[in-house]
Biotite code that builds the C-alpha atoms (Angstrom):
import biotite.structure as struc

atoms = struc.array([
    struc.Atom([38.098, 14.595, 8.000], chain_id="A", res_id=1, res_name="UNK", atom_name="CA", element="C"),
    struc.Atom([35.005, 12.581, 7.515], chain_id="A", res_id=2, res_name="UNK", atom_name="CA", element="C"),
    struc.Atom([35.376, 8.506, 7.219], chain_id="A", res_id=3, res_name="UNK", atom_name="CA", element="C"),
    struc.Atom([32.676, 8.480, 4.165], chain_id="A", res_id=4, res_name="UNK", atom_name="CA", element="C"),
    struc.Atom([33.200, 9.976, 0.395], chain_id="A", res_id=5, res_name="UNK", atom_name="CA", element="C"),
    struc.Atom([29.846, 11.256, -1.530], chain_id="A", res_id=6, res_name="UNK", atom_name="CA", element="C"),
    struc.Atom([28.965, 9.259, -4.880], chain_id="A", res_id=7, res_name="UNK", atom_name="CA", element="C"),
    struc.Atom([25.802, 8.394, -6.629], chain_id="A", res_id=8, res_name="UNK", atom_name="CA", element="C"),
    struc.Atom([23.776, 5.055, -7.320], chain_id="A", res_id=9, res_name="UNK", atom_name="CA", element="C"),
    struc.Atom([21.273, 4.730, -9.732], chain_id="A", res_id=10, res_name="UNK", atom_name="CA", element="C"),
    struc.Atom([21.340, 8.642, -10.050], chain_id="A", res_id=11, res_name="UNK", atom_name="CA", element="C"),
    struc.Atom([20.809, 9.061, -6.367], chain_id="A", res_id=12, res_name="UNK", atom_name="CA", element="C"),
    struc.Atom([22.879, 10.638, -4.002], chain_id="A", res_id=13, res_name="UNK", atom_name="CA", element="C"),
    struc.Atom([24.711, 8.033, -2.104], chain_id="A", res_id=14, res_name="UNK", atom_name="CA", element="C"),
    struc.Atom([28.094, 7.641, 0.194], chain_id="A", res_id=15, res_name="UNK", atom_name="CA", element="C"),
    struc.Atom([30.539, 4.992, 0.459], chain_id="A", res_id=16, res_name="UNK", atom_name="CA", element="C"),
    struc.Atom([33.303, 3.892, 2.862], chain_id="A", res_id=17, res_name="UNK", atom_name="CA", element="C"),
    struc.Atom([35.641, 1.406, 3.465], chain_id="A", res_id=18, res_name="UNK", atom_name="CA", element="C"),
    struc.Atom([36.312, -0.730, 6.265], chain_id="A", res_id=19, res_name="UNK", atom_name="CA", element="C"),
    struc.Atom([38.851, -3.468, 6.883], chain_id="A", res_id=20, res_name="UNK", atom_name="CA", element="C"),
    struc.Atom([39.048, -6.994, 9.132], chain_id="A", res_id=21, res_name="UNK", atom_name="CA", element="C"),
    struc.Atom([40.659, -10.041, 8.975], chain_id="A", res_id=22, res_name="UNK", atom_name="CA", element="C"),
    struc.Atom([38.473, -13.365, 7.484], chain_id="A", res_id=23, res_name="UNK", atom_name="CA", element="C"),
    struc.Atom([38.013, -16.013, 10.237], chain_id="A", res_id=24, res_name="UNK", atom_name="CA", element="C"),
    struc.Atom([38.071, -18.293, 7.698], chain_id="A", res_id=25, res_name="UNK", atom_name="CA", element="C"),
    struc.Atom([41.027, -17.583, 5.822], chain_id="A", res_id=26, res_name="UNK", atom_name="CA", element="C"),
    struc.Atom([43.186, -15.196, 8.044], chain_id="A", res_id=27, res_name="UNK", atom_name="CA", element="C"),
    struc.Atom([44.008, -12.573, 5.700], chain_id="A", res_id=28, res_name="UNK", atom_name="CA", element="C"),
    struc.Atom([42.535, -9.063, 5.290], chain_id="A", res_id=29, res_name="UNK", atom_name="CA", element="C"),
    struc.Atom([40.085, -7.841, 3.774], chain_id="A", res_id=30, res_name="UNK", atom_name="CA", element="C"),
    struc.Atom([38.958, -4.571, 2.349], chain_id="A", res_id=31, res_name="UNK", atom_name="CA", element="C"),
    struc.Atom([35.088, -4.039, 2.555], chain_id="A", res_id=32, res_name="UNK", atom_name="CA", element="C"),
    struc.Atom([33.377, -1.462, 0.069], chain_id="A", res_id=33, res_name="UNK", atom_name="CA", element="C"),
    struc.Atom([30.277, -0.302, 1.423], chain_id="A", res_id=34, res_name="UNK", atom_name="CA", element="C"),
    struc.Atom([27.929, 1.837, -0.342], chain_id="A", res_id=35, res_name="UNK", atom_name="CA", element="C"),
    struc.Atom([24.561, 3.351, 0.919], chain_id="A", res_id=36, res_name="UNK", atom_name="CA", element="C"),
    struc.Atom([21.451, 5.424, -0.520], chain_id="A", res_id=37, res_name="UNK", atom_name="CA", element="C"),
    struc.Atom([18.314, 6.069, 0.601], chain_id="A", res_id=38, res_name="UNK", atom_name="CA", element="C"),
    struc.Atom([15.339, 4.749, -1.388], chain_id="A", res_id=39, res_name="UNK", atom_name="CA", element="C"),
    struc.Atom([11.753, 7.084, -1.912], chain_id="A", res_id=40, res_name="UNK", atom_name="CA", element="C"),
    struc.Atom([9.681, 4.804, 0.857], chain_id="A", res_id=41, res_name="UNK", atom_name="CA", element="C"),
    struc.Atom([12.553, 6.085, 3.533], chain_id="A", res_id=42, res_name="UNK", atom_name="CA", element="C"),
    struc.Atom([14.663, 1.898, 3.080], chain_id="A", res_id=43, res_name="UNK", atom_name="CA", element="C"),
    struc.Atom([17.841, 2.496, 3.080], chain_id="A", res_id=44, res_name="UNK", atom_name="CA", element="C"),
    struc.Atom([19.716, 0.259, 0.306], chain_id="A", res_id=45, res_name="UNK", atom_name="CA", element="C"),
    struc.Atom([23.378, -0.759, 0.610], chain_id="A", res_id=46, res_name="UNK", atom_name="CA", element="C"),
    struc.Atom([25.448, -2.977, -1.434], chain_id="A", res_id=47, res_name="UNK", atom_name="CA", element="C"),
    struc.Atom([28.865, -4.869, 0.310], chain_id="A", res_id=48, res_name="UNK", atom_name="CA", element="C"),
    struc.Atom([31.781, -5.585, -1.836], chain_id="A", res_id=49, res_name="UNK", atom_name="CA", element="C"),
    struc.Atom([34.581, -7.604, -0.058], chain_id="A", res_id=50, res_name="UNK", atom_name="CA", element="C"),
    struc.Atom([37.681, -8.710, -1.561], chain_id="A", res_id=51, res_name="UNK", atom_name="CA", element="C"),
    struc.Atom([41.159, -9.601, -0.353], chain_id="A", res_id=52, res_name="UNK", atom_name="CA", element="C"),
    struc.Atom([43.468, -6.682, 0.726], chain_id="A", res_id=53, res_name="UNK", atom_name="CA", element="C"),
    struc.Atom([46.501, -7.562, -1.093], chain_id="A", res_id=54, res_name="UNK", atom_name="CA", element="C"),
    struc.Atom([43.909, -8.383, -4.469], chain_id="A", res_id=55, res_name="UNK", atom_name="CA", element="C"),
    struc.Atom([41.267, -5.870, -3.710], chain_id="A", res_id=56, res_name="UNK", atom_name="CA", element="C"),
    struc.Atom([42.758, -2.982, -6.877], chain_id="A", res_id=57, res_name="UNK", atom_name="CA", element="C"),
    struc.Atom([41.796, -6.628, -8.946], chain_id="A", res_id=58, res_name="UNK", atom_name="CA", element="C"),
    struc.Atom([38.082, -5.997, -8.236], chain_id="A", res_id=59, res_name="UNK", atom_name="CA", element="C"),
    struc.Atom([37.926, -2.010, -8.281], chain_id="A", res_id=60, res_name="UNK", atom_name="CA", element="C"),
    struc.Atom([37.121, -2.027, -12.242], chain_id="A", res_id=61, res_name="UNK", atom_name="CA", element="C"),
    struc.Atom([34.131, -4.961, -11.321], chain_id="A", res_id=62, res_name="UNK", atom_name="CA", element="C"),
    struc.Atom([32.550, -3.166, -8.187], chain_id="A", res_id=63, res_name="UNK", atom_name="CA", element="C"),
    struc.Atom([32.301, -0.106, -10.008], chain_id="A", res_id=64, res_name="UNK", atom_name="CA", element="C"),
    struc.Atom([30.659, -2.055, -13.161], chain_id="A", res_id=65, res_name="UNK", atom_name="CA", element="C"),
    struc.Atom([28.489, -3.473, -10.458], chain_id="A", res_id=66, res_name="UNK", atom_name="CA", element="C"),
    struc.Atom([27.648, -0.172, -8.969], chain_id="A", res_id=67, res_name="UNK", atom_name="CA", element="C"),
    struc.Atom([26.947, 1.543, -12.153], chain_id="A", res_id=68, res_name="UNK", atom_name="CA", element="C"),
    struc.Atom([24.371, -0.806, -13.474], chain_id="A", res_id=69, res_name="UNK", atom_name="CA", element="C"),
    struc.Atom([22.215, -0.673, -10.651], chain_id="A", res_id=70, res_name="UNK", atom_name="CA", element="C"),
    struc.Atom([18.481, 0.765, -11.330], chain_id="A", res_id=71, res_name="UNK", atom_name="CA", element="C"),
    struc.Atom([16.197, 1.870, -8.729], chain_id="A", res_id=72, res_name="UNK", atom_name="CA", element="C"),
    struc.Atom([12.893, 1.606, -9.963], chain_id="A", res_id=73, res_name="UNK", atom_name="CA", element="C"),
    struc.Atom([10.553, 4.277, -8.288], chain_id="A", res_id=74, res_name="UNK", atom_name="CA", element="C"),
])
């Protein structure tokens, strides 16, 4: 069982995972989306989505927008 699930960004290969924590400033948890691909010069790009726990399925339709329009130019 691997803790990371294989997707694509901008037409690249790419893998995401989630992590959890509480907020020090607000107490609850949170649910952190992060997603990772590697760019042509060998940088390594990754984009952090964090939302509330008991909200987070609220955001999954925007993170994926977000995800989707990403271009990678090069």
């Amino acid at each position: 069982q691997s803790d990371y699930t294989r997707t694509t960004i901008a037409r690249r290969n790419a893998y995401t995972t989630v992590l959890s924590g509480r907020s020090p400033i607000t107490g609850r948890t949170e649910i952190v989306n992060i997603f990772t691909t590697q760019l042509n010069n060998g940088s390594l790009l990754y984009v952090a989505m964090v939302a509330p726990q008991n909200e987070s399925s609220s955001y999954d339709n925007a993170f994926r927008n977000i995800i989707r329009s990403i271009q990678i130019n090069g």
